[in-house]
LOMARKOL-968974 format. One record per atom (N, C-alpha, C): atom name; residue number from 1; x, y, z. Coordinates in steps of 0.001 Angstrom, whole numbers, plus 500000, padded with zeros to 6 digits. Layout:
BEGIN
 atom  nr      u      v      w
   CA NUM      X      Y      Z
...
END
This chain:
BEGIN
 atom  nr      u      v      w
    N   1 352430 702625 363890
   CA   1 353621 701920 363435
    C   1 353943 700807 364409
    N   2 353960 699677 363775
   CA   2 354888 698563 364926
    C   2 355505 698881 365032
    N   3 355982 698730 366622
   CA   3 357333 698848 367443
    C   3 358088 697465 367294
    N   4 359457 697800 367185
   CA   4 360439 696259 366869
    C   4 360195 695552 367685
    N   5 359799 694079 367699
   CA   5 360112 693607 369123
    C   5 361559 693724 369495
    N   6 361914 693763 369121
   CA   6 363582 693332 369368
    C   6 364531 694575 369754
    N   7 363874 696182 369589
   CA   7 364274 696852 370188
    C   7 364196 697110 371686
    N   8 365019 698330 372367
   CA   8 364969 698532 373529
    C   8 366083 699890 373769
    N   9 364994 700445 374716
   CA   9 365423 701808 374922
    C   9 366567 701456 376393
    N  10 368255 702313 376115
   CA  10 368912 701878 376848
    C  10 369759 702905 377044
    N  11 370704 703060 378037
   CA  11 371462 703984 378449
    C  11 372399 704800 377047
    N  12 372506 703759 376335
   CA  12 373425 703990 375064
    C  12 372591 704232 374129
    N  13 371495 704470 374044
   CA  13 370724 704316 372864
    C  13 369833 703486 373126
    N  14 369139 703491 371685
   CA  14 368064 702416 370955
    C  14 369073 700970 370958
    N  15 368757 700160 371212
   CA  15 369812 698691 370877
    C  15 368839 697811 370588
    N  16 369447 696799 369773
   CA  16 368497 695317 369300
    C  16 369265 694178 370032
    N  17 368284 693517 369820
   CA  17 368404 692217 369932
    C  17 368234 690706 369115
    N  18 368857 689764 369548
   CA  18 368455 688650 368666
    C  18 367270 688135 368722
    N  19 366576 688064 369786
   CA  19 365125 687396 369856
    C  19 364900 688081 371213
    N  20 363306 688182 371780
   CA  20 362640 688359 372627
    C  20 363336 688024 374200
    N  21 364431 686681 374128
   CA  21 364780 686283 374780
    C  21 365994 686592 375083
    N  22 366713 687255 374740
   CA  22 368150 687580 374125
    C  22 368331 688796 375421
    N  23 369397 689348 375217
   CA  23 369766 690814 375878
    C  23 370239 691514 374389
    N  24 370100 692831 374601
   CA  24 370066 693476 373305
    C  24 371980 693841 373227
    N  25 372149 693876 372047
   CA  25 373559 693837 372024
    C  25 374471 694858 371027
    N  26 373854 695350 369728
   CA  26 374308 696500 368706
    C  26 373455 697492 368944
    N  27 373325 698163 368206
   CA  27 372831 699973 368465
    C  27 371769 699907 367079
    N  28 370734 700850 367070
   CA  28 370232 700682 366168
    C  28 371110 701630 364950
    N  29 370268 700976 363727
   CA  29 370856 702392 362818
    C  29 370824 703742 363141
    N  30 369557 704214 363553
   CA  30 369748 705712 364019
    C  30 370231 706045 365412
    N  31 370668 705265 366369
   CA  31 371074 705681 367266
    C  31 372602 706008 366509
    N  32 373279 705077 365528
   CA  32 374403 705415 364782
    C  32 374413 706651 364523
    N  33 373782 706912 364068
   CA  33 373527 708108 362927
    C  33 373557 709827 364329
    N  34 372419 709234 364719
   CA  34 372940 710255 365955
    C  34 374013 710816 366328
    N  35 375146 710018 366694
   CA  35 376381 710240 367337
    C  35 376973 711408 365917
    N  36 376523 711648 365218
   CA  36 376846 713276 364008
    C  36 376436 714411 364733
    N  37 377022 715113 365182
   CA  37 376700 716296 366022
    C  37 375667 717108 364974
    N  38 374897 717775 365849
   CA  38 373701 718746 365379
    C  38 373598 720042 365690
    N  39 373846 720979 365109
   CA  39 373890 722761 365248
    C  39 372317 722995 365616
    N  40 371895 722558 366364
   CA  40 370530 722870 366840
    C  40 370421 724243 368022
    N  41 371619 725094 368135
   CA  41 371273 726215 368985
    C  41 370213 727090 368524
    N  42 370429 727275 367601
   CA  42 369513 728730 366801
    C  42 368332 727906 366584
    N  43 367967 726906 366896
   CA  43 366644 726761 366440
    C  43 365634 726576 367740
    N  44 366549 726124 368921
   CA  44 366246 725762 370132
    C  44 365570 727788 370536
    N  45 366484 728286 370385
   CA  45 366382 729603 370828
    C  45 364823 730354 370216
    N  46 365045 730264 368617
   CA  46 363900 730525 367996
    C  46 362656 730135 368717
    N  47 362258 728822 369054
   CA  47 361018 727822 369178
    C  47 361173 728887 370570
    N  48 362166 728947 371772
   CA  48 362012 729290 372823
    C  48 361447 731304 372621
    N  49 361941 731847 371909
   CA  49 361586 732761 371608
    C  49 360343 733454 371322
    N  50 359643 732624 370007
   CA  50 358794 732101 369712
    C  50 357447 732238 370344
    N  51 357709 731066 371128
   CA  51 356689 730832 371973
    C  51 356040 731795 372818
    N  52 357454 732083 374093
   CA  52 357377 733369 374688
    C  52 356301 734476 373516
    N  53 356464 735044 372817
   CA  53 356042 736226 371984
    C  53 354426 736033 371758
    N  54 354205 734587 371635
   CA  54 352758 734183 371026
    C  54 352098 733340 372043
    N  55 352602 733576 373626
   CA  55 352095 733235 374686
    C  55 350814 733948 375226
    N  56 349693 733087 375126
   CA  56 347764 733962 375107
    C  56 348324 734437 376277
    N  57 348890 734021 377799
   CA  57 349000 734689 379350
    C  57 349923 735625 379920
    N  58 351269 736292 378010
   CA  58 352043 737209 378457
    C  58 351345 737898 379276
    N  59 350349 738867 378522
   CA  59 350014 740109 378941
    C  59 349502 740007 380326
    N  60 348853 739247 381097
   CA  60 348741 738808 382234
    C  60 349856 738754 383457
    N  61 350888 738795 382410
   CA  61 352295 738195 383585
    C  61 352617 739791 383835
    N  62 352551 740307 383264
   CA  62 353524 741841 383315
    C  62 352797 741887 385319
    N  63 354066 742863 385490
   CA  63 353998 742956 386950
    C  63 353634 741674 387896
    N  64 354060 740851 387756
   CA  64 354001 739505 388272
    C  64 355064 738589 387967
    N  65 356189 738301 389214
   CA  65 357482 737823 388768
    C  65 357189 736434 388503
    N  66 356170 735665 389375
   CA  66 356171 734172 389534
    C  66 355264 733980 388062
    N  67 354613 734407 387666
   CA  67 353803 734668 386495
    C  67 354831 734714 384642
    N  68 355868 735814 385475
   CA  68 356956 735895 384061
    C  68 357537 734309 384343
    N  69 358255 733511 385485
   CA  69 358679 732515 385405
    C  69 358223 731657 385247
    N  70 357076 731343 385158
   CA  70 355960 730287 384558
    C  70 356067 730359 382922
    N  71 355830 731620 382470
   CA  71 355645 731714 380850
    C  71 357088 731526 380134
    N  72 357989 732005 380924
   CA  72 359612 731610 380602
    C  72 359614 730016 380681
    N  73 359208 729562 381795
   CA  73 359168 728149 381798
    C  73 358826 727103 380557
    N  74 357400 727994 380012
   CA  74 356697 727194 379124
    C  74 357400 727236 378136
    N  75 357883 728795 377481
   CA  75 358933 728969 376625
    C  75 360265 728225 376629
    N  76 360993 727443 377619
   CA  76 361849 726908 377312
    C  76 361562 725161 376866
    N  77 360400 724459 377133
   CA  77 360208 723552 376746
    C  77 359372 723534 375782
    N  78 359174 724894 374610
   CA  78 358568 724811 373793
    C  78 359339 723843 372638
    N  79 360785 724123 372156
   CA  79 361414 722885 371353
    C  79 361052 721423 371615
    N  80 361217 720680 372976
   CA  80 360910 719951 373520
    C  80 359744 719235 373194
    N  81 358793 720340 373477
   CA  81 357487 719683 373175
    C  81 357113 719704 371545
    N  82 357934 720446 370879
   CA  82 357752 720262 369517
    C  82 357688 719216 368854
    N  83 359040 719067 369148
   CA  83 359676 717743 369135
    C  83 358772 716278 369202
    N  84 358765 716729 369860
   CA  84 357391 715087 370993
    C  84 356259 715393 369897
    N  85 355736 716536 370039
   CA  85 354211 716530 369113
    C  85 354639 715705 367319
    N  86 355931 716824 367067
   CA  86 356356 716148 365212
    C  86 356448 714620 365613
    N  87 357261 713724 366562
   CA  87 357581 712542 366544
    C  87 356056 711722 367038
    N  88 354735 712370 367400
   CA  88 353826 711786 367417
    C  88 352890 711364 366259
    N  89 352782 712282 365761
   CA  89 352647 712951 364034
    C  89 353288 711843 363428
    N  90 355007 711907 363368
   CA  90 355297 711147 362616
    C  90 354968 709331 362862
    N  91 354986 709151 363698
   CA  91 354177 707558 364472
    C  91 353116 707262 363528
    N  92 351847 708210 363713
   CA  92 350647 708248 362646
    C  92 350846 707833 361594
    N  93 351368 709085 361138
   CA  93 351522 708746 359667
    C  93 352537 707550 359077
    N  94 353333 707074 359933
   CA  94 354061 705776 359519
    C  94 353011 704832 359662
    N  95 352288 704618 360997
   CA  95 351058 703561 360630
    C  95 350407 703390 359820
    N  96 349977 704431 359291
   CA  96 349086 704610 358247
    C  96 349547 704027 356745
    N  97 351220 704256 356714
   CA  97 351655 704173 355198
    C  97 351993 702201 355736
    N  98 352109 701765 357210
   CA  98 352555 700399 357242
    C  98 351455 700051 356730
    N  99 350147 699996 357022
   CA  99 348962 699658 357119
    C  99 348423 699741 355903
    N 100 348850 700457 355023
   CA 100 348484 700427 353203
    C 100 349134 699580 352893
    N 101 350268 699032 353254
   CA 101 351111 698106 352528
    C 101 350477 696591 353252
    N 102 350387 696076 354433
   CA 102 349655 695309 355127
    C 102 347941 694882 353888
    N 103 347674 695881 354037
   CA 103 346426 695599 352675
    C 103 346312 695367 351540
    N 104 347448 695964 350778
   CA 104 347834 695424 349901
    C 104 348650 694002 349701
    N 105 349340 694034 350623
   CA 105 349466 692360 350601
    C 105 348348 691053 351055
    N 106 347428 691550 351511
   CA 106 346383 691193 352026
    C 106 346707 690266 353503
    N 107 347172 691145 353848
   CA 107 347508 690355 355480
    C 107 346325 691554 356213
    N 108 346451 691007 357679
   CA 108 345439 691736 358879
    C 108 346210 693187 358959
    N 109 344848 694109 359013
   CA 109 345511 695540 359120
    C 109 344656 696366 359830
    N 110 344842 697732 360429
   CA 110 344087 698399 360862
    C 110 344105 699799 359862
    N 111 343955 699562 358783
   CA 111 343661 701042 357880
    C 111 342876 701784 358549
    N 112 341825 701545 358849
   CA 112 340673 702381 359123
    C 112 341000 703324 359987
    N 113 341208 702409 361198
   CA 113 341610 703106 362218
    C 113 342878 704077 362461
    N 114 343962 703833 361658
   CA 114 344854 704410 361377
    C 114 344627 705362 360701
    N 115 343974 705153 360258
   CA 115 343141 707077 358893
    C 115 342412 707867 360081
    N 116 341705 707338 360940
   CA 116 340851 708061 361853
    C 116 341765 708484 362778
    N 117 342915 707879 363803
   CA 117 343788 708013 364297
    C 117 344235 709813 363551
    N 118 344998 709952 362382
   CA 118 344635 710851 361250
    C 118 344117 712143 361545
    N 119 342922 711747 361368
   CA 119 341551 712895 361160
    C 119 341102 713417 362147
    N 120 341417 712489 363393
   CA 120 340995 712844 364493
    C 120 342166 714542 365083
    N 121 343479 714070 364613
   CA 121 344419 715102 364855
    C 121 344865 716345 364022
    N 122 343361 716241 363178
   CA 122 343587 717050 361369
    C 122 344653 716952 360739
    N 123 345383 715524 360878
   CA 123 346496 715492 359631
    C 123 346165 714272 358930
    N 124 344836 714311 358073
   CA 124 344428 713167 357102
    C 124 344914 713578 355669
    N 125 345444 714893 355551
   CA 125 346065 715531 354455
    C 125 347437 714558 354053
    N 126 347854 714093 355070
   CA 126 349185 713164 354947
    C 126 348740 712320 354472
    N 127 347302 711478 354597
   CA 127 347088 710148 354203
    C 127 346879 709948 352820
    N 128 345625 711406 352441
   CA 128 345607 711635 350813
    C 128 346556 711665 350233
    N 129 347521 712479 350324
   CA 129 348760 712732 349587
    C 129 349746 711520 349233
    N 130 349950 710234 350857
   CA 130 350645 709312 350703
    C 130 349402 708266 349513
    N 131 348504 708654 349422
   CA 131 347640 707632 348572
    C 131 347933 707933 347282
    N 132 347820 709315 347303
   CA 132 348267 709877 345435
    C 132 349588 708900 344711
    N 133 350231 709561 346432
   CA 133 352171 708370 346018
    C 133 351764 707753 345404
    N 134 351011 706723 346375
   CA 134 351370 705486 346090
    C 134 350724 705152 345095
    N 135 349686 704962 344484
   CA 135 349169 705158 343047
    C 135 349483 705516 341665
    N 136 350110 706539 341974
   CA 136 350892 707045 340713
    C 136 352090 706225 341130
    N 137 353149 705584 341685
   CA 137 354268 705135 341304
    C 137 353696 703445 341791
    N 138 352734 703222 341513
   CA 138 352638 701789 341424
    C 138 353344 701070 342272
    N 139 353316 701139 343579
   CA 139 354348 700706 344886
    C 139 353683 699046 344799
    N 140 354566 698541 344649
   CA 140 354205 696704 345209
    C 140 354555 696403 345848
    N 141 354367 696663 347344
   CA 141 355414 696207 348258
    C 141 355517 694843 348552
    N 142 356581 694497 348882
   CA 142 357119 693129 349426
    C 142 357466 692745 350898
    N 143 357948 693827 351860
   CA 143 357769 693390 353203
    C 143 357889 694939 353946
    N 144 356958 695411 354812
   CA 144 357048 696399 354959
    C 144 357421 696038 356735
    N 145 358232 697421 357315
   CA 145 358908 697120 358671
    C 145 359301 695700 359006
    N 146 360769 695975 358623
   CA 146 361239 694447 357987
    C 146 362774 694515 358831
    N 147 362740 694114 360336
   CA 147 364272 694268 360743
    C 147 365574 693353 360101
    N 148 366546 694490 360020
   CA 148 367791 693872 359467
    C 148 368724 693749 360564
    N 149 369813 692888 360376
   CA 149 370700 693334 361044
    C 149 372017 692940 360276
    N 150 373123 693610 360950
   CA 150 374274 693285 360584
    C 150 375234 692751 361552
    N 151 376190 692193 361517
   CA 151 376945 691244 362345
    C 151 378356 692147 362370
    N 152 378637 692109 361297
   CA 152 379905 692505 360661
    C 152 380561 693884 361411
    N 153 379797 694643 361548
   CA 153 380097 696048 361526
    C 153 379368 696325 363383
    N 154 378111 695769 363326
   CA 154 377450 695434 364443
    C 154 376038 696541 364659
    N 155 375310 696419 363664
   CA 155 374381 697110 363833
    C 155 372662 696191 363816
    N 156 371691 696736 363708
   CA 156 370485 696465 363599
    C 156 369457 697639 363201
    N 157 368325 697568 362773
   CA 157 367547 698669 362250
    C 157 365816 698012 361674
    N 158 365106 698661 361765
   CA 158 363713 698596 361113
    C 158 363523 698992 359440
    N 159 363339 698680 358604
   CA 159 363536 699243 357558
    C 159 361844 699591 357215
    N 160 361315 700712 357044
   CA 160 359992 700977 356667
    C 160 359355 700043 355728
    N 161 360094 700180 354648
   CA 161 359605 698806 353281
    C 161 360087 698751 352424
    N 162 360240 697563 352244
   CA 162 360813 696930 351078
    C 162 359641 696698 350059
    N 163 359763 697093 348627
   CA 163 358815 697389 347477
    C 163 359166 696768 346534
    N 164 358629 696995 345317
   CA 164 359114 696542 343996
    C 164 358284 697920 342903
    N 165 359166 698802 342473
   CA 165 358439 700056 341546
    C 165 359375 700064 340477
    N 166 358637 699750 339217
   CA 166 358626 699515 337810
    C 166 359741 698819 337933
    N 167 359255 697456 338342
   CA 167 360176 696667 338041
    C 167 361922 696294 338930
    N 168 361996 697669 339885
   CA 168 363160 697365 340989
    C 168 362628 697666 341879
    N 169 363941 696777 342676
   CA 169 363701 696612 344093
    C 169 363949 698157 344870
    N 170 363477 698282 345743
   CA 170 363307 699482 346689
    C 170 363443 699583 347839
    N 171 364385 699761 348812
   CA 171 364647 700409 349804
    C 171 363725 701286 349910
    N 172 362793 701396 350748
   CA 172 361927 702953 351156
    C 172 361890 703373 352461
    N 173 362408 704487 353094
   CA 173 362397 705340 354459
    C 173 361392 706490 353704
    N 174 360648 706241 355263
   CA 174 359637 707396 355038
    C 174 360132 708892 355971
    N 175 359735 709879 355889
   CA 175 359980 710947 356403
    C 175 358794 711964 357299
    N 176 357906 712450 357874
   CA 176 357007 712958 357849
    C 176 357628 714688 357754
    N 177 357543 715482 357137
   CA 177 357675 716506 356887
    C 177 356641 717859 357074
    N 178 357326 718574 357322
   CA 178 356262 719758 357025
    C 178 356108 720481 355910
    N 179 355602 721502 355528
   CA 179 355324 722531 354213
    C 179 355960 724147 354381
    N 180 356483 724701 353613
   CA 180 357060 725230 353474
    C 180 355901 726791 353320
    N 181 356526 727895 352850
   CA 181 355269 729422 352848
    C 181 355225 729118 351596
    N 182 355976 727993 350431
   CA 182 355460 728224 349088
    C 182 354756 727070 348918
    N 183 354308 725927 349576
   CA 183 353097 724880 350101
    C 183 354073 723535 349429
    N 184 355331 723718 349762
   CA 184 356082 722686 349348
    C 184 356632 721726 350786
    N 185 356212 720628 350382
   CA 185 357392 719646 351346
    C 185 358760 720099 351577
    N 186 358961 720028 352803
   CA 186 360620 720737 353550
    C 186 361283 719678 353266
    N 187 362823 720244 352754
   CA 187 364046 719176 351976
    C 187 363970 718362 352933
    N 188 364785 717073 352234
   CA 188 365335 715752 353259
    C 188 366796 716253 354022
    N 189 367119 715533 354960
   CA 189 368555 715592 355480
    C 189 369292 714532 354861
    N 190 370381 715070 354666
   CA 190 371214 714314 353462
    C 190 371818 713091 354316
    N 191 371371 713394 355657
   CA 191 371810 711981 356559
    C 191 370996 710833 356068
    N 192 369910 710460 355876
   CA 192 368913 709900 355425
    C 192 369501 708654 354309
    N 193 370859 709341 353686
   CA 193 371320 708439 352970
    C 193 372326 707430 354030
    N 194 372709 707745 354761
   CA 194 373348 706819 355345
    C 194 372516 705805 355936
    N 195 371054 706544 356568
   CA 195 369940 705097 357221
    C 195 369727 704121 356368
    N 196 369844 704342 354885
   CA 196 369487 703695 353694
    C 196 370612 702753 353121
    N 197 371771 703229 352948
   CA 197 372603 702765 352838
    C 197 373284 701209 354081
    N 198 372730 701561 355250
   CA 198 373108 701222 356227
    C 198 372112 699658 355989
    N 199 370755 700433 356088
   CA 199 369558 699440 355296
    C 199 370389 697993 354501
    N 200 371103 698495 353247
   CA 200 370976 698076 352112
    C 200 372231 697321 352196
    N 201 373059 697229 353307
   CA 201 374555 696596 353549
    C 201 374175 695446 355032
    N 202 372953 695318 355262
   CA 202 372539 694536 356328
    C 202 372953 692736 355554
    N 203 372872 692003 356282
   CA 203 373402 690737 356166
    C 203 372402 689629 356589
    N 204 371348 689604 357361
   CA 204 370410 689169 357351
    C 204 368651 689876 358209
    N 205 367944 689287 357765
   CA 205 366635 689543 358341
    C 205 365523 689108 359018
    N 206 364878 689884 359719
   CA 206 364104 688933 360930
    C 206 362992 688385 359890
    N 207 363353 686968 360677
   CA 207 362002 685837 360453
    C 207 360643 685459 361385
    N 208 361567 685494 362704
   CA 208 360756 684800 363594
    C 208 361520 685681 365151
    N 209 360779 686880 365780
   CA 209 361427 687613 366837
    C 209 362342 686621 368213
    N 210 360530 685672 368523
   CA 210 360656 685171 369562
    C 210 361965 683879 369446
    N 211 361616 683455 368259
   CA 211 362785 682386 368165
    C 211 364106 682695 367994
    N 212 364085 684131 367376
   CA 212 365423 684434 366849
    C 212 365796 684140 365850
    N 213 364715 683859 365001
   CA 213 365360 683276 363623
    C 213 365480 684207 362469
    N 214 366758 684010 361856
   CA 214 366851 685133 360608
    C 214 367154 684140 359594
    N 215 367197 684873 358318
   CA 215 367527 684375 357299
    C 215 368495 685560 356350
    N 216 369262 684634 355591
   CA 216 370019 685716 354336
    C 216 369471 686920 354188
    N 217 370142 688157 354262
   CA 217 369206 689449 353798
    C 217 369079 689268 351590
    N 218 368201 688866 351427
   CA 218 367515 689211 350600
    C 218 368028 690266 349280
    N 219 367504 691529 349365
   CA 219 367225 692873 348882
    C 219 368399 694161 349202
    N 220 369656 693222 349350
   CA 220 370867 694344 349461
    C 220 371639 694243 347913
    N 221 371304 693296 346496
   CA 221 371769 693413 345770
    C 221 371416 694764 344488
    N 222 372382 695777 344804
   CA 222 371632 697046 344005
    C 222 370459 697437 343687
    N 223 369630 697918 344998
   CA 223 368188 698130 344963
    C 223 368264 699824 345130
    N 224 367355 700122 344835
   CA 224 367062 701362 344430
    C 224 366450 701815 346431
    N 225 367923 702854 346103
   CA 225 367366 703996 347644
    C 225 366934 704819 347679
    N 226 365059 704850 348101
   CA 226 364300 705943 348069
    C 226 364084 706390 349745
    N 227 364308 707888 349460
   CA 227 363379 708429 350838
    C 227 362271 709077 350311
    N 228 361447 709343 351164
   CA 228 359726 709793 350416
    C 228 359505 710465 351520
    N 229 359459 712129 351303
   CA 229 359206 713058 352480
    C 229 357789 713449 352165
    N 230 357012 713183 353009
   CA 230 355442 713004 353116
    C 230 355003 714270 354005
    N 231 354405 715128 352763
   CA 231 353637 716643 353606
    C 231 352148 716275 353813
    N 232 352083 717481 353972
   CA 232 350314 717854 353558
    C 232 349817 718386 352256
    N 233 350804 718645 351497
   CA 233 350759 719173 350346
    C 233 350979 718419 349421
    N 234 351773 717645 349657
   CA 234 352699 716987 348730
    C 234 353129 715543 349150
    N 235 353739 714604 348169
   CA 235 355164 713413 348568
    C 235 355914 713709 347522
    N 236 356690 713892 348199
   CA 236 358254 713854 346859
    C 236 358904 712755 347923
    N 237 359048 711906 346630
   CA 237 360579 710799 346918
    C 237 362098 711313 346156
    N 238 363018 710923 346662
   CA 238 364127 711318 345980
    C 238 364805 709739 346228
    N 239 365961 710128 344937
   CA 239 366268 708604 345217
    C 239 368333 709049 345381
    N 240 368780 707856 346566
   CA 240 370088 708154 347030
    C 240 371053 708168 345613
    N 241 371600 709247 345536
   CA 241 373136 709216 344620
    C 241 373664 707948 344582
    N 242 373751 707047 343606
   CA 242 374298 705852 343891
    C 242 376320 705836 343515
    N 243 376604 707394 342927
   CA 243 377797 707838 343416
    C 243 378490 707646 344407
    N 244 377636 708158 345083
   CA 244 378178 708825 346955
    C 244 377815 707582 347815
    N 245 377166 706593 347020
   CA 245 377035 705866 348664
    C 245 378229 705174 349398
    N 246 378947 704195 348981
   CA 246 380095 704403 349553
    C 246 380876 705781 350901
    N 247 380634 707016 350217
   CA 247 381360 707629 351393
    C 247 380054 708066 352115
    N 248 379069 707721 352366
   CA 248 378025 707941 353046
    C 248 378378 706490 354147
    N 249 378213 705472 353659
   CA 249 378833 704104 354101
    C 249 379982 703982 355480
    N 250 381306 704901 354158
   CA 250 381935 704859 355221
    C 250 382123 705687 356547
    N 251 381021 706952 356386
   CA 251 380720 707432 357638
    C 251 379682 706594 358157
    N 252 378909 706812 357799
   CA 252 378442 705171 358586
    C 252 378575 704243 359684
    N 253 380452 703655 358897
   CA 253 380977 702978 360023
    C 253 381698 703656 360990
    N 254 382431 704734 360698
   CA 254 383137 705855 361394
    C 254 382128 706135 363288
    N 255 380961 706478 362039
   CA 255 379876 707066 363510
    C 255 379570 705551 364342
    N 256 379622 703969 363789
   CA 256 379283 703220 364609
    C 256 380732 702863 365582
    N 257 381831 703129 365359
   CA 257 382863 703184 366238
    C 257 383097 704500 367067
    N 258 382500 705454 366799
   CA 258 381877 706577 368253
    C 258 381244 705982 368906
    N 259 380035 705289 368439
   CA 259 378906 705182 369058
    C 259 379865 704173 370413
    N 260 380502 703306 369829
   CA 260 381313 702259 371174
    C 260 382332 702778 371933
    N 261 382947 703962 371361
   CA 261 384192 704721 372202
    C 261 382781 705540 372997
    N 262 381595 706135 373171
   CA 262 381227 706503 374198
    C 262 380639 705733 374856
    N 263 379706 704820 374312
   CA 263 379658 703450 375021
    C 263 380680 702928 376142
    N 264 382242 702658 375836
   CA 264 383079 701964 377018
    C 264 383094 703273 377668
    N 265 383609 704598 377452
   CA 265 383640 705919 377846
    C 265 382120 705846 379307
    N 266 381020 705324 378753
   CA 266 379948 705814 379998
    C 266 380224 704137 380767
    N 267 380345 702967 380085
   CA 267 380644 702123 381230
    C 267 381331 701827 382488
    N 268 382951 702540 381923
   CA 268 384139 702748 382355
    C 268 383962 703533 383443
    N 269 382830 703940 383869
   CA 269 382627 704756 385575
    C 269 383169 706218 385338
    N 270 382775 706795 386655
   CA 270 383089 708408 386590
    C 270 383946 708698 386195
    N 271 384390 709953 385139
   CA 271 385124 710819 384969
    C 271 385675 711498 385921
    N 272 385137 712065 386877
   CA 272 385924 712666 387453
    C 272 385295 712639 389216
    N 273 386663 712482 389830
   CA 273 386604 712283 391672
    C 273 386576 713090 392363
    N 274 386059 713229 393552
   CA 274 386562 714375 394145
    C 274 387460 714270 394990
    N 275 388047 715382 395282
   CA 275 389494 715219 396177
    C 275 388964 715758 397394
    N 276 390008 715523 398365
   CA 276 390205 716131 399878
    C 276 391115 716917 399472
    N 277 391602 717784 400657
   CA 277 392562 718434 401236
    C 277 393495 717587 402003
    N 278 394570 717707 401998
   CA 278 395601 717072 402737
    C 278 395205 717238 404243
    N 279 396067 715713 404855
   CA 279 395250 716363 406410
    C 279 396284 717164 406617
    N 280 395961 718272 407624
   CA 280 395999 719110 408732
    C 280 397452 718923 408916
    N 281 397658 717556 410248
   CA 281 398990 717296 410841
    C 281 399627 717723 409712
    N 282 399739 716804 408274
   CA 282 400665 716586 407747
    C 282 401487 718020 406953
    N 283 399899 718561 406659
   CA 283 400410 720070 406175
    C 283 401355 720842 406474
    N 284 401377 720601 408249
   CA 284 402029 721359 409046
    C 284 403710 720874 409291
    N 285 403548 719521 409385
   CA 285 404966 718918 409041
    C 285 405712 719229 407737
    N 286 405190 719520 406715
   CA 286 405532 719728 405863
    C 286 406073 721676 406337
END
């Protein structure tokens, strides 16, 4: 997957910028989206659990304390490293689906290598499956990893691709997913509508990184919001409630005015000082 130029990893987040030359200045969309708190205890515990149980060097550790704290060790950065492995995974397989669209428009691409990239890690099952997609729903894309930004509200974001299927325009976020014990793609997070939404309310789009040049956003006039959760089994796309987007929206903006109350909150210097004790003399005068 191309990396934005225009992003940058920062104390506050992911943040963009106007050009190469610029200092980065809004938050990305998902660093927005972030600031939604996440009930991730029970799952942290599980993975840590987990691991521990299906560790090849338990049985080795018994009667050996520095041995149990090593395998405890490994067990607690088993989420961690989960984590890192799915978000490597998911890298892949976004290259792979940029890189179909790159060919199909007939610009320079690295398919090949991006399928082997793939195969090399035994997840070419993602690539078949995203090929079936895309075939059966006749994807035409029109600009794929396509930064937006917004002024207004003050955001920026990558948008996977912009399409054209039977005839409308398309918003598309990809997902990489796993499979389920009945060999089904695992649901979307209903957050997903806000990245999309967020997408689809942008105000203009990158032209030119280094120069900074944007133009009118395009493809925010009632385009169709798809996410497409990409297994090994399967792609199911679903497309956003065009009900609900609005209050998806307006959390949206809600979470991008957190995102700046902790923003001035970590600029604004330490929370908290430490004190002395009164001196001595004075204690005593007192």
């Amino acid at each position: 997957m191309t990396a934005p130029l225009l992003a940058h990893a920062t104390e506050y987040g992911r943040m963009y910028a106007r050009s190469t030359s610029e200092q980065f200045s809004v938050p990305s969309i998902t660093t927005v989206i972030s600031q939604q708190p996440h009930g991730l205890d029970g799952w942290f515990g599980y993975m840590g659990a987990s691991s521990l149980a299906n560790d090849p060097l338990l049985a080795d550790c018994l009667g050996s304390p520095a041995k149990i704290r090593q395998a405890v060790s490994r067990a607690a950065k088993a989420a961690e490293t989960y984590r890192d492995d799915a978000a490597k995974r998911g890298d892949r397989v976004h290259n792979y689906c940029e890189q179909v669209a790159l060919r199909a428009l007939g610009r320079p691409h690295t398919m090949k290598e991006a399928r082997e990239a793939l195969a090399v890690n035994g997840e070419e099952a993602f690539a078949v499956r995203f090929d079936e997609w895309w075939e059966l729903f006749r994807v035409e894309p029109i600009a794929p990893e396509i930064t937006v930004w917004n002024n207004a509200v003050g955001y920026a974001g990558t948008l996977d691709l912009v399409a054209r299927i039977n005839g409308r325009v398309c918003l598309i976020d990809y997902k990489t997913k796993g499979t389920t014990r009945d060999g089904l793609v695992k649901p979307l997070d209903d957050k997903v509508v806000m990245q999309l939404v967020a997408g689809m309310k942008a105000e203009e789009s990158l032209v030119d990184p280094e120069a900074g040049t944007w133009e009118p956003w395009k493809y925010g006039e009632d385009p169709v919001l798809l996410a497409v959760a990409i297994g090994e089994t399967e792609v199911r796309p679903v497309r956003a409630n065009p009900d609900v987007l609005k209050h998806h929206w307006w959390k949206f903006c809600a979470l991008r005015r957190v995102w700046e109350l902790n923003a001035d909150t970590i600029s604004a210097g330490a929370a908290l000082l430490p004190i002395a004790p009164p001196p001595l003399a004075q204690a005593r005068t007192a």
